[in-house]
C-alpha positions in Angstrom: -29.1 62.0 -31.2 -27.9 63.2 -27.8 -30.1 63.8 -24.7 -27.8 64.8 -22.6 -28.4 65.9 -18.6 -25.7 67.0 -16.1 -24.6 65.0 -13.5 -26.9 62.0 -14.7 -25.6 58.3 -16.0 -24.0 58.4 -19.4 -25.3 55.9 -21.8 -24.0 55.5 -25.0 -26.3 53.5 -27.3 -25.2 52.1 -30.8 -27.3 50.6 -33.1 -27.3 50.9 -36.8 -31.2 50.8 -37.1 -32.5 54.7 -36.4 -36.2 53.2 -35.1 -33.9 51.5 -32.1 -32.1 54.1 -31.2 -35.4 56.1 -30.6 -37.1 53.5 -29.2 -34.3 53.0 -26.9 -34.3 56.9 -26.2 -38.0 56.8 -25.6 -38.5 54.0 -23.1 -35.6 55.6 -20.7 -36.4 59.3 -21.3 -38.1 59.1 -17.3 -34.9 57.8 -16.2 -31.9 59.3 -14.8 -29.2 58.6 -18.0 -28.0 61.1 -20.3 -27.5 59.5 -23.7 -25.9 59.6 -26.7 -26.9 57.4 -29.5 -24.9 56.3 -32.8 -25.0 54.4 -35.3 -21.4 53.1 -36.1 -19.3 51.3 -34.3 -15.5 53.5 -35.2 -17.3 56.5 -34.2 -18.3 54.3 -31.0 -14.8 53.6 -30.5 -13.7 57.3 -30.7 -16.2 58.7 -28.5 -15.5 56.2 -25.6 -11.7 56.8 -25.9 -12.1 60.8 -25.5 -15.4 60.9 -23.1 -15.6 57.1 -21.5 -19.3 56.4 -20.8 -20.5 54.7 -18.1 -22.1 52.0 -19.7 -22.5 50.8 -23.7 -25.8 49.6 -25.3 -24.2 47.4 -28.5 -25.8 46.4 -31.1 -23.9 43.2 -32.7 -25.0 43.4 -36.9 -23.3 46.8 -38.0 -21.6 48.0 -41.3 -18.2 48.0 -41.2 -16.9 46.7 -37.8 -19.6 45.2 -36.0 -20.2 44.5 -32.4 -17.7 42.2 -31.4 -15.4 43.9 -33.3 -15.9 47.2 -31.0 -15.5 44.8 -27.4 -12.2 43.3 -28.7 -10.9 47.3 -29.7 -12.4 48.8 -26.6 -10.7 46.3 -24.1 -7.6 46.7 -25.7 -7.1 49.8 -24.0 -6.3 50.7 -20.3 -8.8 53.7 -20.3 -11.8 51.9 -21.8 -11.4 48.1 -21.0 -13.6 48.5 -17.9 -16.7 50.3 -19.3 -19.5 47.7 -18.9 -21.1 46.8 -22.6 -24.5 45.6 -22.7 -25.5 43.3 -26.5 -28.5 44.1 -27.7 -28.9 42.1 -30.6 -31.3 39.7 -32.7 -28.2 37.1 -32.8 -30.0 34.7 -29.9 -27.9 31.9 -30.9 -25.9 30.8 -27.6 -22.9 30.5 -30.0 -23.3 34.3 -30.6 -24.4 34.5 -26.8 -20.9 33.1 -25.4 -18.9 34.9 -27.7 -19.8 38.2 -26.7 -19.7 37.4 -22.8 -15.9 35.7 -23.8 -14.9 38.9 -25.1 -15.7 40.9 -22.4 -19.3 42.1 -22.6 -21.3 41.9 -19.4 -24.7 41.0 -20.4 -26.7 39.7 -23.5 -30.4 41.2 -24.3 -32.2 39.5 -27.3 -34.3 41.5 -29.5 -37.2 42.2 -29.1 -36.4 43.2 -26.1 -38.8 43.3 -22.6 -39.3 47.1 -21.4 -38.7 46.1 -18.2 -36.2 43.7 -18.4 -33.6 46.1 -20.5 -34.6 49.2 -17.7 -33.8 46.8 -14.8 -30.4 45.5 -16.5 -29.0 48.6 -17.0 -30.2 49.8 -13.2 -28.1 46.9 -12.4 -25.0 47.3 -14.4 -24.6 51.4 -14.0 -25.0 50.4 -10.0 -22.2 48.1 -9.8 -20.3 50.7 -12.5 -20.4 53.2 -9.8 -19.8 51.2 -6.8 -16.9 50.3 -8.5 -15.8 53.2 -9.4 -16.4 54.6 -5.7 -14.4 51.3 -4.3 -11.3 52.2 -6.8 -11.5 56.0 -5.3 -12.0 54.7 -2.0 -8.7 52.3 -2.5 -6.7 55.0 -4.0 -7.3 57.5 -1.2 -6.5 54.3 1.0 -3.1 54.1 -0.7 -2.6 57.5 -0.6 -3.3 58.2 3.3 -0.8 54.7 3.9 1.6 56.6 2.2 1.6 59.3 3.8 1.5 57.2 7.0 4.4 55.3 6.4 6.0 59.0 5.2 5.8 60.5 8.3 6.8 57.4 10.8 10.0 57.3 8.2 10.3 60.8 8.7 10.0 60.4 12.8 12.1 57.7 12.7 14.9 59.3 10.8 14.8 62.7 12.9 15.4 60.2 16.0 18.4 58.8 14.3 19.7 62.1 13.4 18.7 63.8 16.9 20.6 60.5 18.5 23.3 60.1 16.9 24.2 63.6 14.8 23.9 66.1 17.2 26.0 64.5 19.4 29.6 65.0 18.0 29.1 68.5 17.4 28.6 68.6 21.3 31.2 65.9 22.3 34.1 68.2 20.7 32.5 71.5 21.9 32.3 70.0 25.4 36.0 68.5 25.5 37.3 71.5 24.2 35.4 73.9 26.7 36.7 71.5 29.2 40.5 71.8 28.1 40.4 75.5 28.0 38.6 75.9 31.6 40.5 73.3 33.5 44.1 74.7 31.8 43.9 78.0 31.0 46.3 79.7 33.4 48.6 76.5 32.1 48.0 77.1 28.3 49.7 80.2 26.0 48.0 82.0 23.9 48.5 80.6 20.6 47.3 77.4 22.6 44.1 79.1 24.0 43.7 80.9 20.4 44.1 76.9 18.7 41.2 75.6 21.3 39.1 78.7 20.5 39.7 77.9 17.0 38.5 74.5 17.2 35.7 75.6 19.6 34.3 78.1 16.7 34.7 75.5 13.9 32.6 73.1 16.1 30.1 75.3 16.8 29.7 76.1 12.7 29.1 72.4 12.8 26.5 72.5 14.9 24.8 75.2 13.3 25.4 73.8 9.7 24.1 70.6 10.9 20.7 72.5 12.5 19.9 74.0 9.6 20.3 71.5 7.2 17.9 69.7 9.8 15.4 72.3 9.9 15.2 73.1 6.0 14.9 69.2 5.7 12.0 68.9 8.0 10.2 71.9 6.2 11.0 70.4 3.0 8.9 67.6 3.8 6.1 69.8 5.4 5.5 71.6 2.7 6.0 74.5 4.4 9.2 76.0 2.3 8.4 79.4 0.8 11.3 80.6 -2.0 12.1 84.2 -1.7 13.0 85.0 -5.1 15.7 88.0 -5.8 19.1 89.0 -7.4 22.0 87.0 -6.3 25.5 87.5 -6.5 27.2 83.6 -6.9 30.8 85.4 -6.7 29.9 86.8 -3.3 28.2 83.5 -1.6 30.8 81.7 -2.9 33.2 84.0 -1.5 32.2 83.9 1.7 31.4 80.2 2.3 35.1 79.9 1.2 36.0 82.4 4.5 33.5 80.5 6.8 35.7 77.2 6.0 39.2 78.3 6.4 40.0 76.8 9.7 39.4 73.4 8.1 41.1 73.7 4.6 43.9 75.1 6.6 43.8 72.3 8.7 44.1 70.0 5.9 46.3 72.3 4.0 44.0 72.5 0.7 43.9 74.8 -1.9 40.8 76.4 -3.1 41.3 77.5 -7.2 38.4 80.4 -7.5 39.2 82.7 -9.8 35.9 83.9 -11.4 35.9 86.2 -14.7 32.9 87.9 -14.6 30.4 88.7 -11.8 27.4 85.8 -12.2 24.1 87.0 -10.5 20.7 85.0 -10.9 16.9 85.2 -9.5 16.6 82.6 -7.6 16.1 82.2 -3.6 19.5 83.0 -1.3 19.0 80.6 1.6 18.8 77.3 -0.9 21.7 78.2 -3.2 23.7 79.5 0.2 23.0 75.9 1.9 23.3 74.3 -1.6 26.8 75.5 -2.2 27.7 75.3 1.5 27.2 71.6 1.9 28.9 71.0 -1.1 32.3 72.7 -0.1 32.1 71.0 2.5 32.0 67.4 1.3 34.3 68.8 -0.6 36.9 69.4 2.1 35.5 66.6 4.2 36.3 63.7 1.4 39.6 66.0 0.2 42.8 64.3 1.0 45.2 66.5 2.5 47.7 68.6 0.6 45.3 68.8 -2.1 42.9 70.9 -4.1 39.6 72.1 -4.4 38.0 73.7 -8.0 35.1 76.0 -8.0 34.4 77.6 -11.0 31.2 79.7 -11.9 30.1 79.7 -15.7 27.5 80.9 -18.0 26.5 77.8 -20.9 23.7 79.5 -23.0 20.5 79.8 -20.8 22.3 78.1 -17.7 24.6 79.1 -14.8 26.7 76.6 -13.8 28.6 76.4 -10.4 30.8 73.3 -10.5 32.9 72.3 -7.4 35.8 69.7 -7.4 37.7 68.0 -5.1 40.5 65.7 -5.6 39.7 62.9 -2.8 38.4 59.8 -1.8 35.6 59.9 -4.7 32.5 57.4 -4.6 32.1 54.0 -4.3 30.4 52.8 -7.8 27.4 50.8 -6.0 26.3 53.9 -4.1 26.7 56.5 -6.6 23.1 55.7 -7.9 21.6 56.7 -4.2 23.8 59.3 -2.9 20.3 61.7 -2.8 18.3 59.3 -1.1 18.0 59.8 2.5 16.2 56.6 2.9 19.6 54.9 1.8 21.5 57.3 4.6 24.6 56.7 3.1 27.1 58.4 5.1 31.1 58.2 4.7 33.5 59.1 7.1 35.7 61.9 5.7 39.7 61.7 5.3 40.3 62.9 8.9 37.9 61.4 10.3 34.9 63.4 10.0 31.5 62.4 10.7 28.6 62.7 8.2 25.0 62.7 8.8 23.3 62.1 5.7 20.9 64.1 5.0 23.0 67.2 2.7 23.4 65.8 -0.1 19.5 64.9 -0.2 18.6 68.2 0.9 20.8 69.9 -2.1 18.6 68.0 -4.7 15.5 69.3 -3.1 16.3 72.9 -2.4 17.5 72.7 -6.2 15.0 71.2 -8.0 12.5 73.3 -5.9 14.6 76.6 -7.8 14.0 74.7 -11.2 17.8 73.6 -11.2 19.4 70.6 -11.6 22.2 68.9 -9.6 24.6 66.5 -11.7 28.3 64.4 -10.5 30.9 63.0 -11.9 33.2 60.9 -9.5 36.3 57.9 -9.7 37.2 56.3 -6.7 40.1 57.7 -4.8 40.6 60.1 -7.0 38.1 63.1 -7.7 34.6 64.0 -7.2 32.9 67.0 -9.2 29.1 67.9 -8.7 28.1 70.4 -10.8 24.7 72.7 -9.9 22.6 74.1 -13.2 20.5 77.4 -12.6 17.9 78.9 -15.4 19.9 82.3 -16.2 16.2 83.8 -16.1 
């Protein structure tokens, strides 16, 4: 028999004896419990697994698995071990008495039962149920809010240490170069002044690189990155990261090998793959040693295209390969010729992909070659 009313106290009351379960039903119909009454103790079991109550009348002598039988099942499980379980039973003995409380039950009501005694009981036990239950909600969103605390002070401490330390060799070689170039120009050639103005550009990429990664890091964490889906051409983004980088594989005399078959285009958002693949060419060239070479190749496997970049350098070190996306770790290598890192692209890749529904994957050996290899749904 069910009386059930929204929003009230759920009672489930078992009891093989029919007359007890409508007694039961009659003495707290003025009260504020919805309950449901059975009379078996699996079915008991079943009911509190699917729809926990929020506290359980239990008789002790059933059919089949009895009382204690249903505490010792019920706080067995995670989801169910905390629902308070009332005995109401004829069994007065104290044996039978300690036994129940042992396994887990938090009161013991003889039969007959007082009117008042079983109302004020359950008053008591449902009360302490749901200022539990508020208590664990009121932790939780304690946890949650420290967390978040503790999120953004990492995050402020982090954009500190990037602002300090990061931004400023961008601006040291801009500066010294600037400087060279106004205090010796009339002294310099042209294939001089065209070298400085060379070196003057590829700083300021740097710079720029280094901003954006910045920026589409601190939005990441925001929440406030929108993806702009539409058709992209990999053979063209590829293409022209390639161009933006030449001053630096020139300078280190490597090789890129691109030579793609067929045209790849995919749905997916042009700013994250763009960055994506940008940061990874230039790790690439960064952690390349000179003379060498640098693979990209662009492939369709099945559902998937893959865009897989490898360069034969300096490679990674076996007790960081397992945090290279973690910022918090801010593992940042200084590059063949001397290039500075600051720590944050590899961990922004991994986001911007995952937030496309890719996936980002490596494969490395320590002086020797490094190959990371992004996966994109074809659809």
């Amino acid at each position: 028999m069910n009386n059930n009313r929204e929003d009230a106290i759920q009672l489930l009351v078992v009891d093989d004896e029919q007359s007890n379960l409508d007694l039961i039903e009659l003495l707290l119909r003025k009260e504020p419990y919805s309950i449901t009454s059975i009379n078996n103790g699996l079915i008991c079991i079943k009911i509190a697994e699917t729809n926990p109550p929020d506290l359980i009348l239990l008789d002790i002598m059933m059919p089949g698995i009895d009382g204690f039988g249903v505490i010792k099942k019920l706080k067995e499980k995670t989801h169910t071990k905390d629902i308070p379980i009332i005995i109401l039973s004829a069994l007065v003995d104290k044996e039978n008495f300690v036994k129940g409380l042992k396994l887990g039950a938090v009161d013991y009501i003889a039969k007959p039962f007082n009117t008042n005694e079983l109302i004020a009981r359950i008053r008591t036990h449902t009360n302490l149920k749901l200022v539990t239950d508020k208590n664990i909600k009121l932790i939780k969103s304690l946890e949650d809010t420290r967390g978040k605390l503790e999120k953004a002070i990492y995050l402020k401490d982090e954009l500190f240490s990037i602002i300090t330390h990061d931004l400023k060799n961008p601006f040291q070689g801009i500066l010294g170069l600037t400087e060279i170039l106004s205090n010796n120009y009339d002294s310099l050639d042209d294939v001089e002044r065209k070298d400085i103005s060379c070196q003057i550009n590829e700083s300021s990429q740097e710079y720029y690189d280094l901003l954006d990664n910045l920026f589409n890091w601190i939005n990441i964490q925001k929440g406030a990155i929108v993806i702009k889906k539409e058709e992209v051409n990999l053979n063209e983004i590829v293409e022209k990261i390639i161009q933006k980088n030449k001053t630096a594989l020139e300078n280190k005399k490597i090789n890129i090998n691109f030579n793609p078959k067929n045209i790849l285009e995919v749905l997916t958002d042009k700013n994250m793959i763009t960055t994506s693949i940008r940061n990874l060419l230039s790790n690439a060239i960064k952690f390349s040693y000179k003379n060498s070479e640098i693979n990209i190749e662009l492939y369709q496997d099945g559902n998937n295209i893959l865009i897989s970049i490898e360069d034969y350098g300096i490679g990674i070190n076996k007790n960081k390969m397992d945090h290279i996306f973690d910022i918090k770790k801010h593992i940042s290598t200084e590059g063949t010729g001397g290039e500075k890192g600051h720590g944050i692209g590899l961990s922004l890749i991994k986001e911007f992909i995952e937030i496309i529904n890719g996936k980002i994957s490596y494969k490395s050996e320590l002086s020797n070659y490094t190959k990371f290899i992004i996966s994109l749904p074809s659809k």
